[in-house]
N, C-alpha and C positions, 0 to 999 in steps of 0.2 A: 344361308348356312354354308362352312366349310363344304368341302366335297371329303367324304370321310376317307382318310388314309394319309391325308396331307398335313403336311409337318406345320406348323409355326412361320417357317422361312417361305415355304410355298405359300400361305398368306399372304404375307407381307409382300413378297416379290409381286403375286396374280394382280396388286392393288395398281401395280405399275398398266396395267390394261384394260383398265377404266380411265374412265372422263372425268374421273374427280381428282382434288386438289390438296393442296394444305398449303395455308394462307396464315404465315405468323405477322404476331404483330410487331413492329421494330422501333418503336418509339415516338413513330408519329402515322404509322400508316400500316397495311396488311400486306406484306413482301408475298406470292402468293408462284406456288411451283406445283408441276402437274406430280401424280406420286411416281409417275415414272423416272422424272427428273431428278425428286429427293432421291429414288433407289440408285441410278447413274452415280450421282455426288456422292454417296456413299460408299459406295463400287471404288469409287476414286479417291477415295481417304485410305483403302487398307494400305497399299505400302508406307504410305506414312506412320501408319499403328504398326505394322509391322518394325521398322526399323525402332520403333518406341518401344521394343520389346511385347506386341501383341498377337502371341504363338497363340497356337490351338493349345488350349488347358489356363491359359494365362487369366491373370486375374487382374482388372483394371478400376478401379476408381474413380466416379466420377460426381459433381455438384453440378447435377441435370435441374439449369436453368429452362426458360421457356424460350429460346432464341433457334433459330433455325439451324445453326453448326449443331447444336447439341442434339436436334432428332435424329439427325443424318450421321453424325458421331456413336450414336449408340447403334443404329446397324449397323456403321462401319467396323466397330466393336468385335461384334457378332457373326460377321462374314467372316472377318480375320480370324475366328476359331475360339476368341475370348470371354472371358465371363465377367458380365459390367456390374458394379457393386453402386448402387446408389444411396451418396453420402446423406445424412440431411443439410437444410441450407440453416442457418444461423437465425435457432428462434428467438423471439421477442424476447426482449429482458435480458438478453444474456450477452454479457460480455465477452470481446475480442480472446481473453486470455481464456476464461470458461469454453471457448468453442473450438479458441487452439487445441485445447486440454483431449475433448471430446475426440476430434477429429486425430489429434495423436493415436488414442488409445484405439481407434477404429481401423488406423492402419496397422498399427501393431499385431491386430490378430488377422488383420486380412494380407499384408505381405504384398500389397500392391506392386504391377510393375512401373505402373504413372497411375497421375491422377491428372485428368482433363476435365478443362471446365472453359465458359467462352470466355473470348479476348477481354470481354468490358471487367470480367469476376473477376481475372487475375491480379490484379492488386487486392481484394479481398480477402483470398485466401491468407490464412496465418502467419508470418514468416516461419514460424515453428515448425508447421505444415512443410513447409515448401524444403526444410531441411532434413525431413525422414522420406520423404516420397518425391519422386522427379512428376514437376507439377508443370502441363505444358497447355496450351488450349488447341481448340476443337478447328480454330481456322488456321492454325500452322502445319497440321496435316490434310488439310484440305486439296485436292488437285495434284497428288503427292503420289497419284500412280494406281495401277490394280495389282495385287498380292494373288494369290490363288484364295478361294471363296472353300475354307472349311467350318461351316456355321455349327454347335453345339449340339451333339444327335439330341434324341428325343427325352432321355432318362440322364444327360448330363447336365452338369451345372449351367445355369444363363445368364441368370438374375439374382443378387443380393442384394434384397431388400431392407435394409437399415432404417427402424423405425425413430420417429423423429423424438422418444424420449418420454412422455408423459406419464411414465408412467418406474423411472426409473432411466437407467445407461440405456443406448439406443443397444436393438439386439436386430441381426442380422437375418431375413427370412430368406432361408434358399428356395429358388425356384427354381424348376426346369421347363425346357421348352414344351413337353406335356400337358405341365398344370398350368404355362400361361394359356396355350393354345384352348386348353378345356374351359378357364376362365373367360376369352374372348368370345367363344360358342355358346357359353349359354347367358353374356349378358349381352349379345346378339341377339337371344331367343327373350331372355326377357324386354326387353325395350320391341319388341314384332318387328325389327327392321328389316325394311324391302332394298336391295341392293338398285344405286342408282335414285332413290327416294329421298334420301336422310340427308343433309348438312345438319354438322353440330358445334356448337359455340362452346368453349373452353378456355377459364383462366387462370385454372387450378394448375398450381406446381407439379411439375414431373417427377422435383422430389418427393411424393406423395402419390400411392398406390392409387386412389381413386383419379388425379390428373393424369397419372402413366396408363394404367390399363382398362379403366373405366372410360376414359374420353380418349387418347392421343392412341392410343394400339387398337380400340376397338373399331374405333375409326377406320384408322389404316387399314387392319386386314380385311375390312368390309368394305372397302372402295367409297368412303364416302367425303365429302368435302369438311373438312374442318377448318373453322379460323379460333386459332390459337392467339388467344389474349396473354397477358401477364399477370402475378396476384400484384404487382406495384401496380399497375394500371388500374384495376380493381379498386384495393385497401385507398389510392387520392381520388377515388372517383368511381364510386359504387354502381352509379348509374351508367356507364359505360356497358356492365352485362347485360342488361336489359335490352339499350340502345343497339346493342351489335345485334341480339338475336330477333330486331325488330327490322334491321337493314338488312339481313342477310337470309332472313325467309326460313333458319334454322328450326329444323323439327324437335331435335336432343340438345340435354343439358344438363348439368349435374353443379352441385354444390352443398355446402353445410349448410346446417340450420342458421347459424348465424350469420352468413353470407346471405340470406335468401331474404333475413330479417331487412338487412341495410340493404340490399338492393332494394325490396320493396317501398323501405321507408327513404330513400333517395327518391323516389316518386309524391311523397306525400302532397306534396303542393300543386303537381300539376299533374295532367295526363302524361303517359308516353306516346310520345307522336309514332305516329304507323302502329303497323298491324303484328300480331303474334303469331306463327304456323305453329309455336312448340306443342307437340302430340306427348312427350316424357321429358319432365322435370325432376330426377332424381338428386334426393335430398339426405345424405347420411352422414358421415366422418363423426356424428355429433347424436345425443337426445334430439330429438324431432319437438317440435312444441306445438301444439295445437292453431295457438295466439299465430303462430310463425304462419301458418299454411293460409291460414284465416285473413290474413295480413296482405297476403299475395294475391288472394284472387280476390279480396276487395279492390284491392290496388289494381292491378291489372284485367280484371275482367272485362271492363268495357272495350277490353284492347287486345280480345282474345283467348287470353289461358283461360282453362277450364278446371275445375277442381279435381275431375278425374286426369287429366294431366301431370298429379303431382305424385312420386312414385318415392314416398319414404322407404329406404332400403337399411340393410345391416350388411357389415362385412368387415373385414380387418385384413391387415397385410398377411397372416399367416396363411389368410385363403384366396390369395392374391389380391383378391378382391371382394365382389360380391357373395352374401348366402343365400340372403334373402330379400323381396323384395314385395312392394304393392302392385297389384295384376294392372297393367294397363286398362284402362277404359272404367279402373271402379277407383271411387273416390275414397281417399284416405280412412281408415277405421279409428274408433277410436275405443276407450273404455275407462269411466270414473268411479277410483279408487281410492278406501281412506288414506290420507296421507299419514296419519301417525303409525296408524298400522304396518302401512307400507316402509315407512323408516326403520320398523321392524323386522323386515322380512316377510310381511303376513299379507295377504291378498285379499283386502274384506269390499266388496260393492258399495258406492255411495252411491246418492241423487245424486241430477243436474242442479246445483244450486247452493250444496250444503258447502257452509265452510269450510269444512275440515278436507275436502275432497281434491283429488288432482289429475287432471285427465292427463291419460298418458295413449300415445302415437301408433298405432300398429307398425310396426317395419314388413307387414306381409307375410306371404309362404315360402318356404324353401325353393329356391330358385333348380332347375334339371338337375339331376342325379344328386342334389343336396342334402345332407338329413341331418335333421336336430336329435339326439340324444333324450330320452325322456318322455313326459304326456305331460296333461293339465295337471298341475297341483295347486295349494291353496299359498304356497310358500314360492317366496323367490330362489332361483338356481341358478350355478352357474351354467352358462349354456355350452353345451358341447356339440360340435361340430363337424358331420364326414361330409368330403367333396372328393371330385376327381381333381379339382386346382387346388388344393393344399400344399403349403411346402413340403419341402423335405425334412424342415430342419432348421436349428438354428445353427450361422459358421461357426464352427469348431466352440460349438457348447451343448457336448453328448450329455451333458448331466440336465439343463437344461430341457433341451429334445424332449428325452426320457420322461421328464415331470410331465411335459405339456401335450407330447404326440403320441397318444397310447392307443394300440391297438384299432390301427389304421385313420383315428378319429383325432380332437384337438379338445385341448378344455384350454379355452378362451380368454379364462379369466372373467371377463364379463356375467354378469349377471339379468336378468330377466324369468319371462312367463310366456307359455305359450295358451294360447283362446282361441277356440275357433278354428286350429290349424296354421292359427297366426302367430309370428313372435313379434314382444313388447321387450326389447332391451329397457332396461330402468339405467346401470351404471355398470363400476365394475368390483369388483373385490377388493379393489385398493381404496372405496371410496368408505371402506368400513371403519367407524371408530367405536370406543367404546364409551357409552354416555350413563352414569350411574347403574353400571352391571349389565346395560343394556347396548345390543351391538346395531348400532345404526349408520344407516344410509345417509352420510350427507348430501347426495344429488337433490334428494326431495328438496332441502331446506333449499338448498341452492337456485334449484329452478322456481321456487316458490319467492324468494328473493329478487329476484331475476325480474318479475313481473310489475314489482316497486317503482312508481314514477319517481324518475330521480337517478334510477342505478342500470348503467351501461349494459348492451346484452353481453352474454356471456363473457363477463368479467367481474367475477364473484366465486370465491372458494373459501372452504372453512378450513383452518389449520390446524390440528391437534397438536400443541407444544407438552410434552410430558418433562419434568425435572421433580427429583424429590419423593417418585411414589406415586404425583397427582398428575392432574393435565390441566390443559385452560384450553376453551375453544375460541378463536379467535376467526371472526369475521371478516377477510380482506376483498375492497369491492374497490372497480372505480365507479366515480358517481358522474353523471351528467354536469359541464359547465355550471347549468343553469343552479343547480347545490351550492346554498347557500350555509342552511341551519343543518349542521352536521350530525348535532345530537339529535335532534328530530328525525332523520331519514334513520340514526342508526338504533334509536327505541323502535321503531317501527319495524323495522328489519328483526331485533329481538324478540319482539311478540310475535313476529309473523313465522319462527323458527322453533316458538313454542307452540305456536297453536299447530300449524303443522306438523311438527315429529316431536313435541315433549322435548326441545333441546335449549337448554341454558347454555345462552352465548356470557363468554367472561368479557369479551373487546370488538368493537368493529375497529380497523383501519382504511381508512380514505385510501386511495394512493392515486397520482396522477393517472393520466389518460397514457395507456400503452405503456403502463409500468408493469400488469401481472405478466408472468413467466408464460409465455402461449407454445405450443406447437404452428408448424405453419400452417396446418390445417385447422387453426382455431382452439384446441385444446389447452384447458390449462393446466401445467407443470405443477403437480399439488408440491409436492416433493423440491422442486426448486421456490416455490411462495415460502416453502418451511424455511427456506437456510436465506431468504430475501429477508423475512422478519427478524431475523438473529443477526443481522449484518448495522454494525455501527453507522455506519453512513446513509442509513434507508430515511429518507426525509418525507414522511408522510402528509397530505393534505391536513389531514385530522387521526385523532386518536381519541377515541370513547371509550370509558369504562363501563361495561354493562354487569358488573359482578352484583353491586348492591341494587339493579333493577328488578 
């Protein structure tokens, strides 16, 4: 644990006085520097950010890849006195001109003085881009000299966290050095780590709150060794996470559901050769699946992980991070619920067995000084949330703030139940449509789909198109290769969407493999699947009518 009194910066700097590392990966190999070494080369980037215009107060922009200038880039940031805004990177499905768009309007309200991104990005970046904001990379100030060292006090701006969208325009969470510091303490304290004990494996994006503060800062300020992977390395090559955390003896690890799914079934056919030390396997960004966890320590157990090892957690950018989480050493909880009811909002107990049932994941307790909003009710809510790591804020959207940050606490958005002292996130508030007077949950249908031999993990979402008065719901999935008979996979999917939540599907659409709209952490873009359907040029696999089924 921190030594109480100590800032953020006195962290991250003490880490330079350990014997641990951070070992990025660069395209064919672990490039691998002591953290003293990363804090020097940062030391040595501020005149360069300096003359970049990066004063104390200054506000800077950046597409935090996973390359080694960009960790060292963003303390350099941070000594120089400035406030780093992290952009998203360019999700699935979306075109060059939609992310020019994005990225415009992002600096419009943020007023950058550069935007820095590494050498291999900069042809990526927008041309658009590159004409509202002085766009430079992370190794042309590298070696560039030391500026004087005034890092962001405690209660000032640090971090602008820019969500990657899913749910709407990306919105900006401000952070201070405070609430990251408080966020690194206590998922320190949840993971039990012994300083000097832990190496941990990471290939989650920087731009994404669980890769930045979950893995690569908490890392850091705890002195522990990390090897930092890429998600390209990952998404060609699934089994590469598994394999690193088997060579490298790593205790921590973190990832989505859906991540954990294809890592494990990247094993299906063979053991993984060596041995497993991981002691926490944290799994969120996402619904948790049962099938998922179930998956993994078949798959893996002769090879070490343990089921209590697997630490389903909840958390969002507005709380930097984490809220809540599964107690190390106890195995995942779980609890079966009717699903029709549930698409209702209604909380009714089922058997082990019953059709209509659908087990849903515990995300755990409120992680130190955390608290949920609320007690057990029989109804879904939405969950509200007090931490010491909360933002501040969303940038310059007081009316925003105002709705969401009330009276020291956050409402989320998200919805769930608390059992036991446990939360069960289900979805969020946006996943609500309205089905014959009746306001339902499409997560259920969706996870419930999801489970269909034939249909890709999570890439499946229902679309409420309204014109006229009425709506249609339409079904868009990708389906496995091996999908042949398109109608058949997509009646099946129809009854599977009645039996579970009473919902009349109008249409399934097929769509190729890595066509839905995703966030980088997996999420899908309900909101952009809407205006992907209504786009002339959308060329789908297949297209079913389910209206007269």
């Amino acid at each position: 644990m921190p030594v109480p009194g100590t800032t953020l910066w006195d962290q991250l700097i003490a880490a330079g006085d350990t014997r641990s590392s951070l070992h990025c990966f660069t395209g064919t190999r672990y490039e691998s520097a002591t953290w003293r070494e990363v804090i020097s080369d940062a030391e040595r980037m501020t005149a360069g950010l300096r003359r970049a215009g990066v004063e104390p107060g200054a506000r800077v922009a950046a597409i935090l890849t996973n390359g080694p200038s960009a960790v060292r880039g963003m303390l350099g940031v941070w000594l120089g006195g400035g406030s780093l805004a992290s952009l998203p990177v360019r999700a699935r499905g979306m075109d060059e001109g939609e992310y020019a768009a994005q990225l415009e309007a992002i600096c419009d309200q943020l007023e950058p003085e550069a935007l820095l991104v590494e050498e291999r990005a900069l042809p990526l970046v927008p041309e658009g881009v590159k004409g509202v904001v002085r766009t430079i990379s992370w190794e042309s100030v590298a070696d560039s000299g030391r500026a004087s060292l005034c890092p962001p006090g405690e209660d000032e701006l640090a971090f602008v966290q820019y969500s990657s969208g899913s749910t709407g325009r990306p919105k900006g969470c401000m952070l201070t050095p405070r609430a990251i510091g408080a966020q690194l303490a206590l998922a320190w304290e949840m993971i039990e780590g012994e300083a000097g004990r832990e190496a941990a494996v990471s290939w989650l994006p920087l731009s994404h709150d669980m890769g930045m503060f979950g893995c690569l800062l908490t890392a850091w300020a705890h002195g522990c060794d990390l090897f930092l992977s890429t998600p390209e390395r990952f998404v060609l090559s699934p089994r590469t996470w598994f394999g690193d955390l088997a060579d490298t003896g790593a205790t921590i690890t973190a990832a989505t559901n859906t991540a954990l799914h294809l890592g494990a079934r990247a094993y299906a056919e063979e053991r993984l050769p060596g041995r497993l030390r991981v002691r926490a396997l944290i799994v969120g960004a996402e619904r948790v699946q049962w099938e998922t966890l179930r998956l993994a320590v078949d798959t893996f157990g002769a090879a070490g992980l343990e089921e209590r090892s697997l630490m389903p957690a909840y958390g969002l950018a507005e709380a930097t991070l984490a809220v809540t989480a599964t107690a190390l050493e106890e195995a995942p909880a779980s609890v079966i619920l009717d699903a029709v009811a549930l698409a209702d909002g209604e909380l009714v107990e089922a058997q082990e067995g019953d059709p209509c049932g659908t087990r849903l994941v515990s995300a755990g307790r409120p992680c130190r000084d955390v608290r949920l909003q609320g007690g057990e009710t029989r109804r879904l809510e939405e969950i509200q949330v007090s931490s010491p790591a909360l933002a501040s804020g969303y940038y310059r959207e007081p009316e925003l703030t105002a709705e969401r940050f009330r009276d020291g606490g956050l409402m989320t958005g998200d919805i769930g139940f608390l059992r036991g002292g446990e939360l069960y996130p289900v979805g969020r508030l946006d996943d609500l449509i309205s089905v014959g007077g009746r306001n339902v949950y499409t997560r259920e249908v969706e996870s419930a789909v999801e489970q269909l031999s034939g249909v890709r993990r999570g890439c499946t979402t229902i679309v409420e198109e309204r014109s006229g008065g009425g709506s249609r719901l339409t079904l868009c999935l990708e389906p496995q290769d091996s999908v042949t008979d398109y109608r058949a996979l997509a009646l099946t999917a129809a009854s599977v969407a009645m039996a579970k939540a009473a919902v009349p599907l109008d249409e399934c659409v097929f769509l190729p493999r890595d066509s839905l709209p995703k966030t980088p952490s997996g999420k899908i873009q309900r909101h952009r699947a809407r205006r992907l359907l209504a786009e002339t040029d959308l060329h789908p696999l297949a297209r079913v009518s389910l209206a007269a089924t």
